[in-house]
Every structure is written in C-alpha cells, then in structure tokens.
Jmol script that loads the backbone (N, CA, C; Angstrom):
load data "model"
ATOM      1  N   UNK A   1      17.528  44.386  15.666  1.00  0.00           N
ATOM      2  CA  UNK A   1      16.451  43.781  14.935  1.00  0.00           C
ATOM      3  C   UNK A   1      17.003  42.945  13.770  1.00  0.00           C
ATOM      4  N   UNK A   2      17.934  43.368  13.180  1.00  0.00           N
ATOM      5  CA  UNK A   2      18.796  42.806  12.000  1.00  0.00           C
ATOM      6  C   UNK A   2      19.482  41.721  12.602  1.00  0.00           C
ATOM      7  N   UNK A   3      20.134  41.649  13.832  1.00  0.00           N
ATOM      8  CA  UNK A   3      20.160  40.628  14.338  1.00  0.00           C
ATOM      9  C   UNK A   3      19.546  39.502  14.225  1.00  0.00           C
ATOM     10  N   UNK A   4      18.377  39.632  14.669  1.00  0.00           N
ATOM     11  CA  UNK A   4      17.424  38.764  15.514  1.00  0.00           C
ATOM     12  C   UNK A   4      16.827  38.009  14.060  1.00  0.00           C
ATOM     13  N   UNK A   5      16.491  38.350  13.051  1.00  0.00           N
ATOM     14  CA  UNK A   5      16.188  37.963  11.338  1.00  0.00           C
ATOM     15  C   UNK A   5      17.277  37.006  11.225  1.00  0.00           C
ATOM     16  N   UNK A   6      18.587  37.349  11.015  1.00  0.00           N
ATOM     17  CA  UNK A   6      19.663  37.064  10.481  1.00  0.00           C
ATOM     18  C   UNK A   6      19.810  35.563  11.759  1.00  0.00           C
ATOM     19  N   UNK A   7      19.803  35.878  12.818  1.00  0.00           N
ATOM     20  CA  UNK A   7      19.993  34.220  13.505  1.00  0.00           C
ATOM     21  C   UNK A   7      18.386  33.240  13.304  1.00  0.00           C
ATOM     22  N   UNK A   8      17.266  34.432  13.105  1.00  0.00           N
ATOM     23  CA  UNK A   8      16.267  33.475  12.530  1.00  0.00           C
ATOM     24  C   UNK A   8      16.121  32.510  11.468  1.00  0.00           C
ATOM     25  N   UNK A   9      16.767  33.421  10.340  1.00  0.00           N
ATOM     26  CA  UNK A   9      17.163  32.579   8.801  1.00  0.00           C
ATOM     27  C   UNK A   9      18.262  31.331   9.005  1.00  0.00           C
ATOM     28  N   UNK A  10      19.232  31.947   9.682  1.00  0.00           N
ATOM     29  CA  UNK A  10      20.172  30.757   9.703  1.00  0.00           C
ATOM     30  C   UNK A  10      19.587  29.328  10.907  1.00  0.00           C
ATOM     31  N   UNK A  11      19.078  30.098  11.151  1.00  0.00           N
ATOM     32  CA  UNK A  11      18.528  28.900  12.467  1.00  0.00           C
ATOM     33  C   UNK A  11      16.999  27.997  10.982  1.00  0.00           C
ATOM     34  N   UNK A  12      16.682  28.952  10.176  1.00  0.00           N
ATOM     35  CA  UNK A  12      15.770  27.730   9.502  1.00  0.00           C
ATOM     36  C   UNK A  12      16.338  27.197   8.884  1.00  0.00           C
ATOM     37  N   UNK A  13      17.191  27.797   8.173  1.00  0.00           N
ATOM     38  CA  UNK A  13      18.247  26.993   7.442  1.00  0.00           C
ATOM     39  C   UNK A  13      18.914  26.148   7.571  1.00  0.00           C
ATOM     40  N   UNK A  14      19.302  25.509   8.976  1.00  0.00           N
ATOM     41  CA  UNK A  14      19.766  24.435   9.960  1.00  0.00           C
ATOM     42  C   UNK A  14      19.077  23.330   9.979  1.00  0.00           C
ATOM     43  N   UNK A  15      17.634  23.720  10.335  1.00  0.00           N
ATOM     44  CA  UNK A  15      16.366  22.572  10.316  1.00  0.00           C
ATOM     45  C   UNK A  15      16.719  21.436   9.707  1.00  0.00           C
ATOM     46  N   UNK A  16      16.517  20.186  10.256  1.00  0.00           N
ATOM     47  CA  UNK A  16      16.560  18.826   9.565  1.00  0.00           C
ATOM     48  C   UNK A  16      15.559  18.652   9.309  1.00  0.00           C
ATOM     49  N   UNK A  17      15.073  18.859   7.917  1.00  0.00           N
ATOM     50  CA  UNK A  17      13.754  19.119   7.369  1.00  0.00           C
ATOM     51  C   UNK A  17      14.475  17.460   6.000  1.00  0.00           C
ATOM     52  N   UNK A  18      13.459  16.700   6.049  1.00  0.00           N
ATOM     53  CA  UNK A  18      13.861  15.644   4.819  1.00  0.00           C
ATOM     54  C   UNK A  18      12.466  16.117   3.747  1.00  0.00           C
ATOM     55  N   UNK A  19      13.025  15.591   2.767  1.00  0.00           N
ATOM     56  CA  UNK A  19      11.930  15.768   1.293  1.00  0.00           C
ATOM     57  C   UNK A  19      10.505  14.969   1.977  1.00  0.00           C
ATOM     58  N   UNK A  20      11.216  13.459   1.614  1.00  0.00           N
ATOM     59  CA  UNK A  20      10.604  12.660   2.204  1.00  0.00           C
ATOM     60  C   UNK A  20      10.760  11.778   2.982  1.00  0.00           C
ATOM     61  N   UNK A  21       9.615  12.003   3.874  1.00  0.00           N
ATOM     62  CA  UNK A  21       9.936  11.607   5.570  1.00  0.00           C
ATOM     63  C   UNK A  21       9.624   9.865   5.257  1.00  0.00           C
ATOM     64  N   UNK A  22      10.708   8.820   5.784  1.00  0.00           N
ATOM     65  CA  UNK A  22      10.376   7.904   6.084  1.00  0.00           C
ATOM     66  C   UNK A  22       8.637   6.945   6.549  1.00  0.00           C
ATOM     67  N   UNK A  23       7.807   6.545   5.627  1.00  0.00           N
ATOM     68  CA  UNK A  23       6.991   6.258   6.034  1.00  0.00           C
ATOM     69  C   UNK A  23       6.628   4.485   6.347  1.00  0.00           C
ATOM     70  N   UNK A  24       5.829   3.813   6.888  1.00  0.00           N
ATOM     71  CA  UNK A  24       5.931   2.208   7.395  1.00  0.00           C
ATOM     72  C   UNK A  24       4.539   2.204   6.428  1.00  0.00           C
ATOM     73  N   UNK A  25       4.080   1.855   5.373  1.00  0.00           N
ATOM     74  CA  UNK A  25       2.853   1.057   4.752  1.00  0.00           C
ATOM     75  C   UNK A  25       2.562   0.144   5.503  1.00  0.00           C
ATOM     76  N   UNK A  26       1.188  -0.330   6.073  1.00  0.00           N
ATOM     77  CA  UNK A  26       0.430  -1.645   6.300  1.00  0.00           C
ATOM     78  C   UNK A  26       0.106  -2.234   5.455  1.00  0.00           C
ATOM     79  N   UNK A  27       1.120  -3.487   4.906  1.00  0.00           N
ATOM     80  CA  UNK A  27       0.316  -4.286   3.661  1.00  0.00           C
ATOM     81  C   UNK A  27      -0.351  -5.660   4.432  1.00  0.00           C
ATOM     82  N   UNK A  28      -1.341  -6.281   3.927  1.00  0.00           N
ATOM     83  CA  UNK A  28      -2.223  -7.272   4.160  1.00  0.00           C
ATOM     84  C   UNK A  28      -2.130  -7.995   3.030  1.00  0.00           C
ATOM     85  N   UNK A  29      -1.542  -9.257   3.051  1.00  0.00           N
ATOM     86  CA  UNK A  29      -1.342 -10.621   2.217  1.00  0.00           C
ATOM     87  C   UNK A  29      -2.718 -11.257   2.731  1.00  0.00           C
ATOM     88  N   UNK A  30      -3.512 -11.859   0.947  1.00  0.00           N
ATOM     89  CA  UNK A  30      -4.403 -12.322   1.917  1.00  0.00           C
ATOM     90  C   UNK A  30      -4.523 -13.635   0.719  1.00  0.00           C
ATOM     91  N   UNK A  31      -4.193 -14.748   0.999  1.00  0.00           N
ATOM     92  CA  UNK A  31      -4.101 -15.900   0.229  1.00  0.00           C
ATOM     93  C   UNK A  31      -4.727 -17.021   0.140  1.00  0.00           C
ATOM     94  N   UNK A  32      -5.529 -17.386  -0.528  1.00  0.00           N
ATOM     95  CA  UNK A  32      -6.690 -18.336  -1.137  1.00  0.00           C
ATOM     96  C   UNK A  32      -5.905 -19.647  -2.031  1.00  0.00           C
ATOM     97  N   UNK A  33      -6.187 -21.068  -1.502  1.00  0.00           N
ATOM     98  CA  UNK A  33      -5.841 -21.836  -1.968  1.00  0.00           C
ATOM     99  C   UNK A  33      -7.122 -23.198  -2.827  1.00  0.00           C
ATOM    100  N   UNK A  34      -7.101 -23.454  -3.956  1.00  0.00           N
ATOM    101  CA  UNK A  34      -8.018 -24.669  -4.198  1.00  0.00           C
ATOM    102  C   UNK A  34      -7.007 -24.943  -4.816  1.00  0.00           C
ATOM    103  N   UNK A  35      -7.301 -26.261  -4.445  1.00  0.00           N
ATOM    104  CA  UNK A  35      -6.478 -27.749  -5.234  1.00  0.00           C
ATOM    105  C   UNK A  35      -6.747 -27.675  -6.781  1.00  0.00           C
ATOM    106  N   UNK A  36      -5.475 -27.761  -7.243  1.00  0.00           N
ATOM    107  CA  UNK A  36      -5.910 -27.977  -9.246  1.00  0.00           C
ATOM    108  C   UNK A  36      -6.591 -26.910  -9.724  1.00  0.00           C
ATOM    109  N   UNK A  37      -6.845 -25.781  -9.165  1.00  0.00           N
ATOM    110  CA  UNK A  37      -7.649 -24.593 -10.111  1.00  0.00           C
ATOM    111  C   UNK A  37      -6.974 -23.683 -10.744  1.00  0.00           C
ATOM    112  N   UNK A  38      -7.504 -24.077 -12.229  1.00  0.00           N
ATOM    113  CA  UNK A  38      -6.529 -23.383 -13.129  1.00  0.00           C
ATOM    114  C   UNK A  38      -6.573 -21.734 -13.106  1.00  0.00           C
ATOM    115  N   UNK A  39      -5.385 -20.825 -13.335  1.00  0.00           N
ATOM    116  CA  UNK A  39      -5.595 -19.231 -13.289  1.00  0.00           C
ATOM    117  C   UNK A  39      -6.667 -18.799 -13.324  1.00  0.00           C
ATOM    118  N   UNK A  40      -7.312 -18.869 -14.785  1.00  0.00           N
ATOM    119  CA  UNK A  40      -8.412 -18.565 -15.172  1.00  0.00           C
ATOM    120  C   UNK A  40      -9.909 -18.494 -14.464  1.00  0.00           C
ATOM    121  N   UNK A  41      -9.696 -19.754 -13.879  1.00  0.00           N
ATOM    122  CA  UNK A  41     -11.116 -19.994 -12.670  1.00  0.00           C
ATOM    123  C   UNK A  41     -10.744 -19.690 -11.402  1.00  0.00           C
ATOM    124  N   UNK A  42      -9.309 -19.671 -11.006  1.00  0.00           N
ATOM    125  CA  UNK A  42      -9.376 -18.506  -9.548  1.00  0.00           C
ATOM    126  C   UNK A  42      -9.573 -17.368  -9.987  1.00  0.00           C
ATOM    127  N   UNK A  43      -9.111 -16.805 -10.589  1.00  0.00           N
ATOM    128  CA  UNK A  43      -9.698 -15.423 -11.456  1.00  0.00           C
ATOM    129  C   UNK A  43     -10.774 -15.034 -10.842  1.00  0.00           C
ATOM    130  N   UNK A  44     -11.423 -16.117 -12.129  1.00  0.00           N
ATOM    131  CA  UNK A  44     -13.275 -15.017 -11.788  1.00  0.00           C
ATOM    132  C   UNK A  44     -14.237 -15.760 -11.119  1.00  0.00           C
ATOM    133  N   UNK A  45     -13.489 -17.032 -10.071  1.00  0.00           N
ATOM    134  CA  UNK A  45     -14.317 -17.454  -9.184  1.00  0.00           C
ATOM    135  C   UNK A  45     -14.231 -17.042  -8.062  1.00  0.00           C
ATOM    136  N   UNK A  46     -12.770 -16.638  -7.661  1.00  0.00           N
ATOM    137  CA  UNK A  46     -11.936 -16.227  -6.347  1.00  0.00           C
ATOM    138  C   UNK A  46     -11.166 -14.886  -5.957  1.00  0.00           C
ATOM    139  N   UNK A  47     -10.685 -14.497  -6.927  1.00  0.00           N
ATOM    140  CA  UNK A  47     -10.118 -13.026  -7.125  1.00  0.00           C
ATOM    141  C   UNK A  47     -11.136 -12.096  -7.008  1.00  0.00           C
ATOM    142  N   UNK A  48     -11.932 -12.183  -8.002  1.00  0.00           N
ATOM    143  CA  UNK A  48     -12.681 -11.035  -8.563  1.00  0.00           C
ATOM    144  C   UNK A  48     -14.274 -10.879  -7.767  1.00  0.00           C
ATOM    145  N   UNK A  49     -14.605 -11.688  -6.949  1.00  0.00           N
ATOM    146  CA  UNK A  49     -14.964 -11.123  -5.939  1.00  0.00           C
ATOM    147  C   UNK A  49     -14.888 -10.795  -4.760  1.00  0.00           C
ATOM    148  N   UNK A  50     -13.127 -11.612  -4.109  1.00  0.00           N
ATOM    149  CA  UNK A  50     -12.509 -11.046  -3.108  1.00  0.00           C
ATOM    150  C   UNK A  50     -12.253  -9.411  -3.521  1.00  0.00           C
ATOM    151  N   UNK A  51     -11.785  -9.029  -4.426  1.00  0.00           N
ATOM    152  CA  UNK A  51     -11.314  -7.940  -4.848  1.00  0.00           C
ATOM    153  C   UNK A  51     -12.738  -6.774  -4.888  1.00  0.00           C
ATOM    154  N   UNK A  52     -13.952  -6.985  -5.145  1.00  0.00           N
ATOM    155  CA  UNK A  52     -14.846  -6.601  -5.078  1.00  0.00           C
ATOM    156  C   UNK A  52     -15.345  -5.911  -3.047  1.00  0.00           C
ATOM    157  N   UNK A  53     -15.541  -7.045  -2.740  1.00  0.00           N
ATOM    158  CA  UNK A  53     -15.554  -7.035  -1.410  1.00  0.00           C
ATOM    159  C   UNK A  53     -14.246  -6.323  -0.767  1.00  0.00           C
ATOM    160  N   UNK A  54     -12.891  -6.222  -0.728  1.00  0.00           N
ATOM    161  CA  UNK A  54     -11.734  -5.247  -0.204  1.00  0.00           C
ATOM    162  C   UNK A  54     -12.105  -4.143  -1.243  1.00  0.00           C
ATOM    163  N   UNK A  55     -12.169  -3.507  -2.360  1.00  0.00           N
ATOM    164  CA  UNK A  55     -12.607  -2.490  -2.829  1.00  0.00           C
ATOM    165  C   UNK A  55     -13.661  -1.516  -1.859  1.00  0.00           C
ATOM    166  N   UNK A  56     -14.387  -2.278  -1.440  1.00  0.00           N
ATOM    167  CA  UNK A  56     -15.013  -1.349  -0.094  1.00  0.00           C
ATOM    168  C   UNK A  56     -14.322  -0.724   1.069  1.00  0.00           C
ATOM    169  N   UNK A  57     -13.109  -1.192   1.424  1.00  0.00           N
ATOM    170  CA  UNK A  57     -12.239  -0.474   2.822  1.00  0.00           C
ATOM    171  C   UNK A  57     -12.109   0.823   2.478  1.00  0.00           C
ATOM    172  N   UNK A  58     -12.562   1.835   3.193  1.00  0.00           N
ATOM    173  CA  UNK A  58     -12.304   2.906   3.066  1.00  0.00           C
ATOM    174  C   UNK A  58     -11.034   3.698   3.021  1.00  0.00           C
ATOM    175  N   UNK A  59     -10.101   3.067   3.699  1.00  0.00           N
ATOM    176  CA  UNK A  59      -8.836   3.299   4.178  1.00  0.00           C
ATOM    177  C   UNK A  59      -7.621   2.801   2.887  1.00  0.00           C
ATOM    178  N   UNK A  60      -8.325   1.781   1.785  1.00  0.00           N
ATOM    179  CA  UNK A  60      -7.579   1.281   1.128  1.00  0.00           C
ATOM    180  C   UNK A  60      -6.815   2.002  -0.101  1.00  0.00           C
ATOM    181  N   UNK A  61      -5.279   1.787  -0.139  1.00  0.00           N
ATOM    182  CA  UNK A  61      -4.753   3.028  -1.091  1.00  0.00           C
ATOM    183  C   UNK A  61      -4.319   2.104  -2.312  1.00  0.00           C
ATOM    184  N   UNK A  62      -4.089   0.667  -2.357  1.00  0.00           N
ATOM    185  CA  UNK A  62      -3.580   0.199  -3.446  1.00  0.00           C
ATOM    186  C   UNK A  62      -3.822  -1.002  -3.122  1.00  0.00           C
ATOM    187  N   UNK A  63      -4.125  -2.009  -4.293  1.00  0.00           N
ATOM    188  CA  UNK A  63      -4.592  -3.206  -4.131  1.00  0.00           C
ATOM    189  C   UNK A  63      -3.728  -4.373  -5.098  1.00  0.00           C
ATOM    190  N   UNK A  64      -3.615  -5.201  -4.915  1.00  0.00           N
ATOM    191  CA  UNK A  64      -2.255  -6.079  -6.504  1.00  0.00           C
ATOM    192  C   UNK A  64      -2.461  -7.371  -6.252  1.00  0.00           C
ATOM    193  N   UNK A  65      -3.194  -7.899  -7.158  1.00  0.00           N
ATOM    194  CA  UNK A  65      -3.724  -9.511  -7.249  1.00  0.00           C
ATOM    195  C   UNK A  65      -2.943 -10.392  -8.055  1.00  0.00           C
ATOM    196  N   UNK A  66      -2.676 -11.513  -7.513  1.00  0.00           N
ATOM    197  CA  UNK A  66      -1.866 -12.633  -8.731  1.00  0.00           C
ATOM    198  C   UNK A  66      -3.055 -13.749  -8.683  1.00  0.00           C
ATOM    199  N   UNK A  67      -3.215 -14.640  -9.761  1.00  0.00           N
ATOM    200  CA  UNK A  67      -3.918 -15.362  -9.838  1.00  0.00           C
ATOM    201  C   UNK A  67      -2.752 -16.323 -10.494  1.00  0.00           C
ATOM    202  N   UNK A  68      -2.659 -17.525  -9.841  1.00  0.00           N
ATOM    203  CA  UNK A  68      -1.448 -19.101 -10.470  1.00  0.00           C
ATOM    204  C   UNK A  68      -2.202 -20.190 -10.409  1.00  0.00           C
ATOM    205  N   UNK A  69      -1.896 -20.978 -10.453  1.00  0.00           N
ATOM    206  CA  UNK A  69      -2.312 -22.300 -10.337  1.00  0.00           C
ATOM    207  C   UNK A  69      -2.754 -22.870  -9.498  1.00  0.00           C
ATOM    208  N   UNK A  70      -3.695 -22.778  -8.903  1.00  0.00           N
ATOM    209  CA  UNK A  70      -4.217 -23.387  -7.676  1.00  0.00           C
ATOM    210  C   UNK A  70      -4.592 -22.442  -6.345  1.00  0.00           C
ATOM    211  N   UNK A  71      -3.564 -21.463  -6.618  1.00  0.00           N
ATOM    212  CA  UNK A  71      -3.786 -20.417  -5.722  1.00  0.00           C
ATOM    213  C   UNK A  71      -3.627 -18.518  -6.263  1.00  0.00           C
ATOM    214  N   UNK A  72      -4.273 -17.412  -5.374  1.00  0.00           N
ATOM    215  CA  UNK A  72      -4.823 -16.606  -5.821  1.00  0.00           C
ATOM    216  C   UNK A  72      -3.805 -15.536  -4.198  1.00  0.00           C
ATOM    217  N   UNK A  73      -3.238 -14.596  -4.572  1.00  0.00           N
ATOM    218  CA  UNK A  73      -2.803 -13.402  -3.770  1.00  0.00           C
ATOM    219  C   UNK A  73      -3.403 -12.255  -3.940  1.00  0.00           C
ATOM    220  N   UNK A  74      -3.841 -11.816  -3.033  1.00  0.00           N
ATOM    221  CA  UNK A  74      -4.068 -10.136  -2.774  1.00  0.00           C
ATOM    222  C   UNK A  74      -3.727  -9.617  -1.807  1.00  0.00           C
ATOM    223  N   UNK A  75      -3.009  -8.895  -2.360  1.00  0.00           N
ATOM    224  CA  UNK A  75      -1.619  -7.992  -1.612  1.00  0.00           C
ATOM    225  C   UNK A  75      -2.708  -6.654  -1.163  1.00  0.00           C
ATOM    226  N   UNK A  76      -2.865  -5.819  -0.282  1.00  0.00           N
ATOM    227  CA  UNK A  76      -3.759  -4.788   0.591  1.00  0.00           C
ATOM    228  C   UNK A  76      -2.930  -3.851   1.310  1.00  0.00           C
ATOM    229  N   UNK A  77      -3.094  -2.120   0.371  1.00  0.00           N
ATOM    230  CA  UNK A  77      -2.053  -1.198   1.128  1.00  0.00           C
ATOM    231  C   UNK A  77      -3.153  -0.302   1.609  1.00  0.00           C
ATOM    232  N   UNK A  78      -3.212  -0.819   3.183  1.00  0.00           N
ATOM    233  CA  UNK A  78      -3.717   0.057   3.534  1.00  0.00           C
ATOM    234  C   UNK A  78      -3.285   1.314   4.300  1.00  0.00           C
TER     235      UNK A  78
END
end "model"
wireframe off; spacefill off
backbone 0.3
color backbone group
C-alpha cells in the first residue's frame, strides 16, 4: 500500500503542469478613417459611439481606442 502512494506522489510530481498555460487572444482592429478630422472630433463624433455600440459584446474582455488625425483605432479583446 506504501508502495502504491509513494509511486502515486512521485508520478504527480512528474506532471507537466505549467503556471500559465499558453493562451491565443482574438483581437479585432477596427479602423475608421475621415479626411482632415482633427483628434478631438473623431473622438466624440467617431470613437465614442463606436465604443458605445462594442461595449455591448458580451464576450468582450478589453477594449483600447486611439483617436489621431484623421483617423480613429479600436483595438477588441475578445
């Protein structure tokens, strides 16, 4: 019986067990362009209610917006 423990322990103890297991994120780039529109007005003409509307995915774990010059990124981890 002392046996059978003793090759049990060492046999868990063997296990290729990692902390953390390699995982693949789905990110979604999703990029909006107007000619000449300054930060400010992709902002809160273009961002901020794309960002409104993806705020609804249920599935969504992190969201990261740039707003530049003319054009507007939202990056989507779903």
């Amino acid at each position: 019986m002392a046996g059978v423990v003793l090759m049990g322990l060492l046999g868990y103890m063997l296990l290729p067990i990692s902390a953390l297991p390699p995982v693949d994120f789905s990110h979604d780039p999703s990029d909006r362009a107007i000619p000449r529109g300054q930060p400010d007005v992709m902002a809160s003409s273009v961002t901020t209610p794309l960002e409104r509307q993806f705020g609804q995915i249920s599935s969504l774990s992190q969201m990261t917006s740039e707003s530049s010059f003319g054009t507007t990124t939202i990056i989507l981890q779903i």
